[in-house]
C-alpha angles and dihedrals in degrees: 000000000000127000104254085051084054101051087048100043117084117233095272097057081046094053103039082044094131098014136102104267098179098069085089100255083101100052092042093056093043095057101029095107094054088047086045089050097040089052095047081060098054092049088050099045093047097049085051086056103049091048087044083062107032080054087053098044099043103066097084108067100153086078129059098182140011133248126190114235086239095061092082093224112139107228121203122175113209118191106208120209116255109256124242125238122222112256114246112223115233119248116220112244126232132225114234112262116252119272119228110238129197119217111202105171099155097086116162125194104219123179129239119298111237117266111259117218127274113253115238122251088256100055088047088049087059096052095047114094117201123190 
C-alpha cells in the first residue's frame, strides 16, 4: 500500500492487506458494529414487551388464575382481612454501666538499665533441680 491508500483504508483492510479475506473473519469484523446494534435492539424491544405485559397483566389482583364461564366452575372472590400483628411492648432501654479508668499521668522515661552479667553453667547447674 501507498501512502495515500493508507491514509484512505480503515484499520481492517490494513490489517487483512495481504490475507484471505474470503474465509468469512473479514466479513465478521466489517459488519460487527450493525449485528451488535441489531441485537441491542432485540434485547430492548423484548424487555419493553415483557413489562408491557407484566404491567397489563398485573391490574387484576383479586384473581390468581383464570376460569372460562363454560367450565361450570362457580367462582367467588373473597377479600380476607389483613391480619394484625401483636404489638410488641417496648423495653426500656440501660444505660452501660461506667468503666473504670485508670489516669496515669506521671510517666517517666528512664533509660536502660545496665546488662547484668550471664551466670556460669555451673551456677546455673546448683540452682536446677532434677527429679
Amino acid at each position: 500500500m501507498t501512502n495515500k491508500e493508507i491514509l484512505q483504508s480503515n484499520f481492517l483492510d490494513i490489517l487483512f492487506e495481504n490475507r484471505n479475506k474470503e474465509y468469512g473473519a473479514y466479513t465478521l469484523r466489517k459488519y460487527y458494529a450493525n449485528r451488535l446494534a441489531v441485537a441491542a435492539g432485540i434485547a430492548m424491544s423484548s424487555v419493553v414487551l415483557l413489562l408491557v405485559w407484566c404491567i397489563q397483566n398485573g391490574t387484576n389482583s383479586n384473581t390468581s388464575f383464570l376460569l372460562k364461564e363454560d367450565d361450570g366452575v362457580m367462582l367467588t372472590v373473597v377479600n380476607l382481612p389483613k391480619p394484625e400483628l401483636p404489638k410488641v411492648p417496648k423495653v426500656p432501654v440501660k444505660q452501660a454501666a461506667k468503666v473504670a479508668s485508670i489516669a496515669n499521668t506521671n510517666i517517666e522515661i528512664v533509660k536502660d538499665a545496665p546488662q547484668t552479667t550471664v551466670p556460669t553453667m555451673e551456677q546455673l547447674s546448683e540452682n536446677i533441680w532434677i527429679s
